[in-house]
TIZA-912498 format. One record per residue: x, z, y of N, C-alpha, C in turn; residue in three letters. Coordinates in pm, whole numbers, plus 50000, padded with zeros to 5 digits. Example, Ala and Ser with C-alpha at 12.3 -4.5 7.8 and 13.67 -1.06 7.14 Angstrom:
// TIZA-912498
513195078049431512305078049550513205078049670ala512855070849775513675071449894512905078750003ser
This chain:
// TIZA-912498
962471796718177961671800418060960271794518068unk959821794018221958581786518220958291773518154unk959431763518158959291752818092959641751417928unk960121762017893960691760717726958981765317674unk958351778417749956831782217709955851770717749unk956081762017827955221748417850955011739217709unk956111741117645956161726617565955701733117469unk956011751917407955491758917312953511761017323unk953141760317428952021760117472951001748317411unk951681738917398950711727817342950631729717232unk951351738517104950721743317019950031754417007unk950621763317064949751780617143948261776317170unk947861763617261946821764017253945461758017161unk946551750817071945971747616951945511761116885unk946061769916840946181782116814945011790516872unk945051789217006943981800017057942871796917038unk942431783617074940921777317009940681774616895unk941311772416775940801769716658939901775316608unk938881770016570937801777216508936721779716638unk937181773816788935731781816906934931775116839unk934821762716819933541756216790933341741716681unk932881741616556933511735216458932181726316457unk932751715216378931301703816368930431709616337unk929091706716350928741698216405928591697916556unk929431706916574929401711016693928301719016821unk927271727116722926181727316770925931740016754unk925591751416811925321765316847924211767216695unk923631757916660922661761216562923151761816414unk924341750516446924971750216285925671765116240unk925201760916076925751771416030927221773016028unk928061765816027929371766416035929941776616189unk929111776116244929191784316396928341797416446unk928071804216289927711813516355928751823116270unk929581820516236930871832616248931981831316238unk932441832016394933551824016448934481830916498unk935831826116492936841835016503937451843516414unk937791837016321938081842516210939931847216199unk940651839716305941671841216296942221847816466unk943411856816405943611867916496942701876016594unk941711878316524941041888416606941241906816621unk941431915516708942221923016679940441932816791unk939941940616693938971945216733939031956616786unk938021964616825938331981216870938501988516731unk939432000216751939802011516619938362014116548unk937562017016604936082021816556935242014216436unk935831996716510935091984116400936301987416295unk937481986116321938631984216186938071998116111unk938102005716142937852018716052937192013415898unk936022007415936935131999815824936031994015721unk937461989715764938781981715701938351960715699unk936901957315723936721945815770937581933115843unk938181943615953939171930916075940211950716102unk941021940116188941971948216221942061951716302unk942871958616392942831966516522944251963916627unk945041957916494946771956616593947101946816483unk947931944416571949071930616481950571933316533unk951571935116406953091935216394953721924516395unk954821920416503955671906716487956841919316523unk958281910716377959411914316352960061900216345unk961371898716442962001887716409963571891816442unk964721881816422965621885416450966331880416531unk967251887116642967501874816743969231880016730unk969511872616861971131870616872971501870317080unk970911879017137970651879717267972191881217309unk972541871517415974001879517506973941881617570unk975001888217618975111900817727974591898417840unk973531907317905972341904018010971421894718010unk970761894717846970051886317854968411892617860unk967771887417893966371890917913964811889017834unk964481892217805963361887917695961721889417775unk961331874217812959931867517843959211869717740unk957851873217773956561878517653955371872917762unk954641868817675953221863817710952471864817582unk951521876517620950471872917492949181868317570unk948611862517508947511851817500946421858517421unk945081857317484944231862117384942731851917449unk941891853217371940341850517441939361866417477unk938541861617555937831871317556936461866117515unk935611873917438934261866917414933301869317509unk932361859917583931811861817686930321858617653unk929141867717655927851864817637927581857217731unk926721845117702925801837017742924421835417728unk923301840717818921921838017785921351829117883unk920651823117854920061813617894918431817217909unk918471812318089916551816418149915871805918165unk914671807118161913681794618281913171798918401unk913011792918460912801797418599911461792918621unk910281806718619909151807218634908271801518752unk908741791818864908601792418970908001799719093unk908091813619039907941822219164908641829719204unk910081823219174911371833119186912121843319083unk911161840918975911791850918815911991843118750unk912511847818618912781839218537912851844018421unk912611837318283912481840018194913591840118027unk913981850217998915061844817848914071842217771unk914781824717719914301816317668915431811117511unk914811809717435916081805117297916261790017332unk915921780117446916631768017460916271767017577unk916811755617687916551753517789916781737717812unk915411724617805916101712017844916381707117952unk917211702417940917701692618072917681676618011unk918301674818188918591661018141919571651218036unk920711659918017921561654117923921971664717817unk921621678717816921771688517715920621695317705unk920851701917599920001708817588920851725017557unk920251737317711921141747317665920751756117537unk921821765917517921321779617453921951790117432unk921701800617410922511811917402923481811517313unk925561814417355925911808717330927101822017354unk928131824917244929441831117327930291824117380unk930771823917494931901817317512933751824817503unk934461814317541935831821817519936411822417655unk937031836217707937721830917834939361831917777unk939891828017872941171827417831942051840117916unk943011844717870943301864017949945091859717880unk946111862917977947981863417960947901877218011unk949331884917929949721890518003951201892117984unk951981886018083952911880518097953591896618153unk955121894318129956001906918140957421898718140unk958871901218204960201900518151960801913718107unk961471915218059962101928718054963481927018023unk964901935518026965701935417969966271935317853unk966961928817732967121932717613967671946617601unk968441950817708969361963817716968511973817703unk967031973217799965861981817793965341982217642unk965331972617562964301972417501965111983917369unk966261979717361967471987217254967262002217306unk967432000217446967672019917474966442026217462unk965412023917495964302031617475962562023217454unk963022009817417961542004817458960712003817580unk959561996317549958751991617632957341992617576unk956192001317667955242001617624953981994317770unk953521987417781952571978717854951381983217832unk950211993217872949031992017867948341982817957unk947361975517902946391967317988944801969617996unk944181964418100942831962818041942101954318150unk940851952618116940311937918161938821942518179unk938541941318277937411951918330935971939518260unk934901948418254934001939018268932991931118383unk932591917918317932271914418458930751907918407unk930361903018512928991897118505929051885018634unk928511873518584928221862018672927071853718676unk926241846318719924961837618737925521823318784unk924831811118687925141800118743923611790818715unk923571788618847922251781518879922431771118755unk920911766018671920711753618649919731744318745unk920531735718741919691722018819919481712318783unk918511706418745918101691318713917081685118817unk917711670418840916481664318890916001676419071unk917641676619138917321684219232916581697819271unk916121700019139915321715019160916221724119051unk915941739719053916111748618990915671751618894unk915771747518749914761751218636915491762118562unk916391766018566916561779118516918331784118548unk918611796518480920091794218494920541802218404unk922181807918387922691812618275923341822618357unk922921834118233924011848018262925151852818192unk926451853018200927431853018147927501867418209unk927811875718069928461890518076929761893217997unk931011898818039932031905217951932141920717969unk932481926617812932581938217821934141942217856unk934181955017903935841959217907936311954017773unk937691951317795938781953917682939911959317752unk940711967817625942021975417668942561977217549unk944091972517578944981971417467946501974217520unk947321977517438948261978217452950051970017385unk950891964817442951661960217388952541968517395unk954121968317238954821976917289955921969717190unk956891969017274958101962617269959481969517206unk960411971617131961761976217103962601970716993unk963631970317040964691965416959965681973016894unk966381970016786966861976116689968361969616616unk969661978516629970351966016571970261964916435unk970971955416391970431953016193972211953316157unk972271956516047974021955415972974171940715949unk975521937115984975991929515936977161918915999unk977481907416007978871903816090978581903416235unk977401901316277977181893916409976221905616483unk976481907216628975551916616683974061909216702unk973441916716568972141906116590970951920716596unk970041918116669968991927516660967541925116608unk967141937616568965561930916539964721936816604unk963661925316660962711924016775961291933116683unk960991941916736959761944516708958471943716820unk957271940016802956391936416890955051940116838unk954311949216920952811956116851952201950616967unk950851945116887949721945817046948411949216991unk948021959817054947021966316984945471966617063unk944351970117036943071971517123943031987417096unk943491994417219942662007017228940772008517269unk940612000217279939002001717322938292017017281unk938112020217343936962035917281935492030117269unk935102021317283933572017917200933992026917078unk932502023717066932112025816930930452024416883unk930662021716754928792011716748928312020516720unk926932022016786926142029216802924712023116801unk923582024416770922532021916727922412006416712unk921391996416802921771982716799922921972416819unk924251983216854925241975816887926041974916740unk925271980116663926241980316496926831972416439unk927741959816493927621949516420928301939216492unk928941932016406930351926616448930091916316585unk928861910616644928861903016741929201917716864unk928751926816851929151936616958930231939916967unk931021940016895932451943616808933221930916933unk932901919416859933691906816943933831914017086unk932601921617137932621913517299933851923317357unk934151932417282935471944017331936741936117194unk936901928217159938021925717090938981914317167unk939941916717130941131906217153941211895617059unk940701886317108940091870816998941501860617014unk942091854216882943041843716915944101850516943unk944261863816935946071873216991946711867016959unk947971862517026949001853916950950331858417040unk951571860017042952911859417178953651847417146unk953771845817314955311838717307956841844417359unk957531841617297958971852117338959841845617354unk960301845817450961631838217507962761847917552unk964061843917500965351849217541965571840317673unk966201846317779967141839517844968401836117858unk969131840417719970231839017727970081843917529unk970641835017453970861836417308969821828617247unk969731832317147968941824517012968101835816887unk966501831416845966251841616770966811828016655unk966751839716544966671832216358965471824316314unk965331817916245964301813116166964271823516063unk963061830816102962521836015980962371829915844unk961841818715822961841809215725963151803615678unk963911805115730965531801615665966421800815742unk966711816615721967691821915791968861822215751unk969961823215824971501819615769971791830615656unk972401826715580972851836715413973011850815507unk974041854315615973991866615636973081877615678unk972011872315713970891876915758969621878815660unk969501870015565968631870715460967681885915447unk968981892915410968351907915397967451914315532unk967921909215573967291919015701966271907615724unk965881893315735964681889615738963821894815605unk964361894415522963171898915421962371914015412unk963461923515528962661935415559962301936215713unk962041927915718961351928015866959261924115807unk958991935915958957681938115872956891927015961unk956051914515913954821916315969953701915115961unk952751918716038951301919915977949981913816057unk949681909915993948821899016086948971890316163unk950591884416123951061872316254951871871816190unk952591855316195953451848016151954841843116279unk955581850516286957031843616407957581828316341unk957051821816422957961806416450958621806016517unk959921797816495960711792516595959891779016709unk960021775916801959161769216854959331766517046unk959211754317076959531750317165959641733317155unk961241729017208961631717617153962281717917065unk962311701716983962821703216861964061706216898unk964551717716781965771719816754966481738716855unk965681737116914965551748717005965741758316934unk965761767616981966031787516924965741796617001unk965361791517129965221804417246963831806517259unk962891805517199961381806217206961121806517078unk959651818117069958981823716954957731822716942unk957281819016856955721813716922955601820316743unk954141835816806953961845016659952301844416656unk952121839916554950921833516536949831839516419unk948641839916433948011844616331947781833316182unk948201817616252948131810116137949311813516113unk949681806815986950981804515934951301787715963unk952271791016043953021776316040954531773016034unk954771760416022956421757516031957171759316163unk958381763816126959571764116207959181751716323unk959161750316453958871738816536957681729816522unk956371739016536955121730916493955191721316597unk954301711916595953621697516725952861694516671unk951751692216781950901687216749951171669016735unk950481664616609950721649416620950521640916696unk951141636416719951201625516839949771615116841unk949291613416749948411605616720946901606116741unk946651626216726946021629016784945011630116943unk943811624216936943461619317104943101631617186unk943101642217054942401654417210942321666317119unk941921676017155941401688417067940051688016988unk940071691116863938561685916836938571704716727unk939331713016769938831727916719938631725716582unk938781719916504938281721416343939571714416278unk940321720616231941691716316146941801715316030unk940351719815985940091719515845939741708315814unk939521695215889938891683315941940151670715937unk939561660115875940961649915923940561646616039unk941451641416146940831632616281940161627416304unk940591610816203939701606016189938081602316164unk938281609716030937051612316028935861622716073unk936921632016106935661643216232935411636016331unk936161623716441936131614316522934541605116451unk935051601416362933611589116322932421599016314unk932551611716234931521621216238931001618416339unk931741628616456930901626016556930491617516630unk930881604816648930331592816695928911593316629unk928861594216527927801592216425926271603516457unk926691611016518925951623516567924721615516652unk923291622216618922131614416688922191621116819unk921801614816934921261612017067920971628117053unk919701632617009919831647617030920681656916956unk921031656416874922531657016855923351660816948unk923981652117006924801651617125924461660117241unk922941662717277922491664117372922511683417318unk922701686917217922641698817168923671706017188unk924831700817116926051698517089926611699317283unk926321689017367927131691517507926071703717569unk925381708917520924441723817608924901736717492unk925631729317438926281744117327927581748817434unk928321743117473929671744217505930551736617623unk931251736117674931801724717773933081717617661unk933451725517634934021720217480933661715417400unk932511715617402932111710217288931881694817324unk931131694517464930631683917510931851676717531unk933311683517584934201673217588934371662617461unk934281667617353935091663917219933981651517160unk932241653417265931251643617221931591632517306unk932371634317409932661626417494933891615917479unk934901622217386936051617217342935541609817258unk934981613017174934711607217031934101594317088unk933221595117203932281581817223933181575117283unk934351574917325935071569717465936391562017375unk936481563517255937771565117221937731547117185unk938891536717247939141527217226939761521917125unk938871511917017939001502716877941301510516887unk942121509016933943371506916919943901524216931unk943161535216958943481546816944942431553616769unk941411546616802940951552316677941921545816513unk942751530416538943421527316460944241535316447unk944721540816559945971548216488946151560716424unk944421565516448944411579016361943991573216217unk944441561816162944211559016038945731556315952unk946621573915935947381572115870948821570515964unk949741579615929951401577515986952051583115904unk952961572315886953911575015833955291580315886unk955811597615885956661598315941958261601215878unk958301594815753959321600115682960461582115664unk960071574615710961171566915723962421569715777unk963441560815758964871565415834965251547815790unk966151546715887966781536315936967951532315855unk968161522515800969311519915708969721512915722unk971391513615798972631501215849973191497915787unk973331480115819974281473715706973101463815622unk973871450415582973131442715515972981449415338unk971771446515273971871451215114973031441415069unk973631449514958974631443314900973901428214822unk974601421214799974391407614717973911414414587unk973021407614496973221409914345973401398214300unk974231398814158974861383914089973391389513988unk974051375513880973421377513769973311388913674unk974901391613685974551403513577974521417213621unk974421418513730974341432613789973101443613770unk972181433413753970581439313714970511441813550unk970721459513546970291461313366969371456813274unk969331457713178968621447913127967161452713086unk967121472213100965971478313108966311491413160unk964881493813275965401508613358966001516313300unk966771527913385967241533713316966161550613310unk965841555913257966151556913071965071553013017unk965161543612907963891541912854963721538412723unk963081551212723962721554112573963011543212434unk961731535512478962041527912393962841519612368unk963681519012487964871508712449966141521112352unk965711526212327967271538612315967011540812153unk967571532512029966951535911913967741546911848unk968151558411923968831568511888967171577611918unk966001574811906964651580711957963811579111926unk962891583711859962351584611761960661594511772unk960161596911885958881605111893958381610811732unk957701601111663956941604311559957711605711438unk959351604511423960031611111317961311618511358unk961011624311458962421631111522961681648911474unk962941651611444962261666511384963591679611392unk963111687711464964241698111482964001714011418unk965001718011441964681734411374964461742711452unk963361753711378962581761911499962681777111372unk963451783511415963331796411318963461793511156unk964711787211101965301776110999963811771710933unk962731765311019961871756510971962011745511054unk961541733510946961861715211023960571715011067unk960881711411197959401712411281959641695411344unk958391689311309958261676511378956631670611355unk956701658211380955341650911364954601655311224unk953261661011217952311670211073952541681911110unk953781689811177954091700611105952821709611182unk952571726811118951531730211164952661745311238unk951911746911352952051756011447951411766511525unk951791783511494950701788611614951811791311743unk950821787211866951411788612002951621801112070unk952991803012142953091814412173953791814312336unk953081808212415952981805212530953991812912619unk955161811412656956341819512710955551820212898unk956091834212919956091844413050956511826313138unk956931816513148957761814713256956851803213322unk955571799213224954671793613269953531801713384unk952911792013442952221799313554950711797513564unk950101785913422949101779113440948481789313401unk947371797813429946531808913378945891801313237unk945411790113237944561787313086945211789013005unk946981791712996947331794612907947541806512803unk946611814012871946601828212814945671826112683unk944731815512696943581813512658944501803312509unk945521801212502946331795412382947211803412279unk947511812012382948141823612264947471828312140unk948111821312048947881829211895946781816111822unk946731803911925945971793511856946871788411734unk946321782311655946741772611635947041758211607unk947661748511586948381735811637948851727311549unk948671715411577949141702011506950171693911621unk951431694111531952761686911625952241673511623unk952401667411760952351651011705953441641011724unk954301648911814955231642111866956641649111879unk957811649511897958961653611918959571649612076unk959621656612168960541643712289961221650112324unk962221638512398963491644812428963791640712587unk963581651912695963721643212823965721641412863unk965611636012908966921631413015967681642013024unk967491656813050968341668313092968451670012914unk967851664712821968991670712688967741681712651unk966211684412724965141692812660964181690812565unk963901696512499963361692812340961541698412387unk960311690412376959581695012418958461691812307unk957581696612260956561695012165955241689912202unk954371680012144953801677712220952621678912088unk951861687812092950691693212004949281693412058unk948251691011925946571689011958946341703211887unk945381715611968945091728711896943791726511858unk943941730511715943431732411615941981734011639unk940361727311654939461726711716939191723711807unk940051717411883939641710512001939001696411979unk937631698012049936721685512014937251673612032unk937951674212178938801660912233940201656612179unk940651666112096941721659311999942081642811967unk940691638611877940941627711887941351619911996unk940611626912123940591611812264941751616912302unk942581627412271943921631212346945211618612266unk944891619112156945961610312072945121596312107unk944071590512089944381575012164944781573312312unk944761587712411945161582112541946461588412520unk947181593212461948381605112432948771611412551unk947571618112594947591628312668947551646312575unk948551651512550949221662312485949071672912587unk949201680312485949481694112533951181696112512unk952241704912586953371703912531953921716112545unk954821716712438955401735012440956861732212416unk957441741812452959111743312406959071750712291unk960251743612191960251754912083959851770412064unk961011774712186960541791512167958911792212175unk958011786712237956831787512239956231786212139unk956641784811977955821781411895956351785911756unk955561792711671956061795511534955651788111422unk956621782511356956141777211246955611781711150unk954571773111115953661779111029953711769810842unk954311760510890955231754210717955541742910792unk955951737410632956881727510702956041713410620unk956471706110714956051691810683956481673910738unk
């Protein structure tokens, strides 16, 4: 199972960092001062407010055989204060809002640690009575000298607060041909904080929350379903499976079934990361490429901001500068939807090529736009005739609410390929009327959508 969660991992950890630290990559930008927006699972006290949440539900469905075992690893960050001193030279030192060095410049900063807590259990256990896991993660405190230029000019204090949470595991069978069960999975933050005078407020909140929660679940023996398209017999029972605040993928190698990777993004059945990709650059909201040239583009202090914000951060200033003319080509664009086609193309003679695509209009003089005219409620409705619109339920465009009860000048009649009769009308005051009929860009309705208002 270790190696099926290896290969699921290279997206897991896409997952857990997204969002630590987004361009410009710099503790000062605004894009970075409220971070972590996805799966954060706080103490009961902050959710109360109804803001962020406190637990997250994964429901999926599996197909376990006999003595098979079910691997869980949840994954979370922990947020870790960072302040930054100078060192007064008489042995104290001072909190300071920056600190320079030689190639960064620091500053007070959260960081993420990374926290598993890994479990196997039996499927047999999980059916007869469940599994409940409390954890917790004490707090700690550490000091790391800064040095430049052989001396001591200041250093950084990294503090974490407790966290404590709980996971809890059970299975359930579901009706239907096949002994299939459904997996339920809670992982919750019991934390007993609670905000109290200066701690009111969601950076205090972070330092006791479970940041990035995400599981991975592995059978050792069977296959879960694709939630996303699951076989006809199962349908029902995926569509009442609950979850909340996390998305179950199938996930591993392609084609796999024995690994679950439940996520606070939403993603596809067997995510990967693209191949094309040179490294982690935390911002997905971002094309590669061009977050890559971004940051190349980033000034000298810049950079120097940006690598004293983060070690992450500084990696990704480091990639970006490092990255060779023939890797940055290839983050320009892939195409992955080709397929291979055996066998020479057939010959064409002369007359094999029609003599105009097929269907086209104007070749077809059974067609007629501007004198084709049909019946709409025993009135001849075609090119003049006048119309008010009555915009049918099955459309989805909201402006169209804003048409009901207008009314309309037909200009056209058409008839597509499936045999549908569609209207193609300018309403009645619209300034751009004219420029709609020299570019014959229409508005268009189906009969039922429209009552005649005479005939012409």
């Amino acid at each position: 199972m270790e190696s099926r969660f290896t290969v699921a991992r290279q997206v897991a950890d896409a997952v857990l960092f997204e969002g630590y630290v987004l361009y410009p990559y710099r503790a000062s930008a605004a894009k970075n001062q409220l971070r972590w927006q996805f799966g954060v699972l706080v103490p009961p006290s902050w959710a109360s407010s109804g803001a962020e949440h406190s637990s997250q539900r994964t429901e999926c469905l599996m197909e376990p055989r006999a003595g098979a075992a079910l691997s869980v690893e949840l994954r979370f960050l922990r947020a870790q204060r960072r302040t930054v001193q100078r060192a007064l030279g008489d042995g104290t030192f001072e909190t300071v809002a920056e600190l320079d060095v030689a190639d960064r410049v620091l500053v007070p900063w959260v960081e993420g640690v990374e926290e598993r807590i890994a479990l196997t259990v039996p499927v047999a256990d999980l059916v007869a009575h469940g599994v409940e896991v409390p954890f917790s993660r004490p707090a700690h405190q550490e000091t790391e000298s800064v040095v430049d230029a052989d001396r001591t000019v200041g250093r950084l204090l990294r503090a974490r607060e407790r966290a404590d949470g709980v996971l809890r595991l059970s299975a359930t069978e579901i009706d239907g041909p096949y002994a299939a069960l459904r997996l339920t999975a809670v992982v919750e933050n019991t934390s007993g904080w609670s905000p109290e005078g200066g701690e009111a407020d969601r950076d205090a909140a972070l330092l006791r929350s479970l940041v990035s929660a995400h599981l991975l679940l592995g059978l050792s023996a069977g296959s879960f379903l694709s939630m996303a398209d699951p076989p006809e017999w199962a349908r029902s029972a995926a569509s009442a499976c609950s979850n909340e605040h996390t998305w179950p993928v199938l996930a591993g190698e392609s084609g796999g079934a024995n690994v679950i990777l439940s996520s606070p993004i939403i993603l596809e059945d067997h995510p990967r990361i693209a191949p094309e990709s040179p490294g982690a650059l935390y911002d997905a909201t971002e094309i590669d490429e061009i977050l890559t040239l971004r940051t190349a583009a980033l000034t000298e202090q810049e950079k120097r901001e940006a690598r004293g914000t983060d070690p992450r951060a500084g990696a990704v200033i480091d990639l970006a500068e490092s990255l060779p003319a023939e890797v940055l080509e290839r983050l320009h664009g892939a195409v992955r939807s080709l397929r291979s086609v055996t066998g020479p193309a057939p010959a064409e003679g002369p007359g094999d090529r029609p003599a105009q695509p097929w269907w086209d209009p104007a070749a077809d003089p059974g067609v007629d736009p501007t004198r084709d005219r049909i019946a709409v409620d025993g009135h001849s409705v075609g090119a003049g005739s006048r119309v008010r619109l009555r915009p049918g339920a099955r459309r989805t465009d909201a402006q169209d609410l804003f048409l009901t009860g207008r009314t309309a000048l037909v200009e056209a009649v058409l008839h597509d390929v499936d045999g549908a009769v569609h209207l193609a009308v300018t309403v009645d005051g619209d300034p751009g009327a004219d420029l709609r009929r020299e570019q014959g860009r229409f508005l268009y309705f189906q009969p039922d959508e429209i009552e005649p208002l005479e005939d012409a």
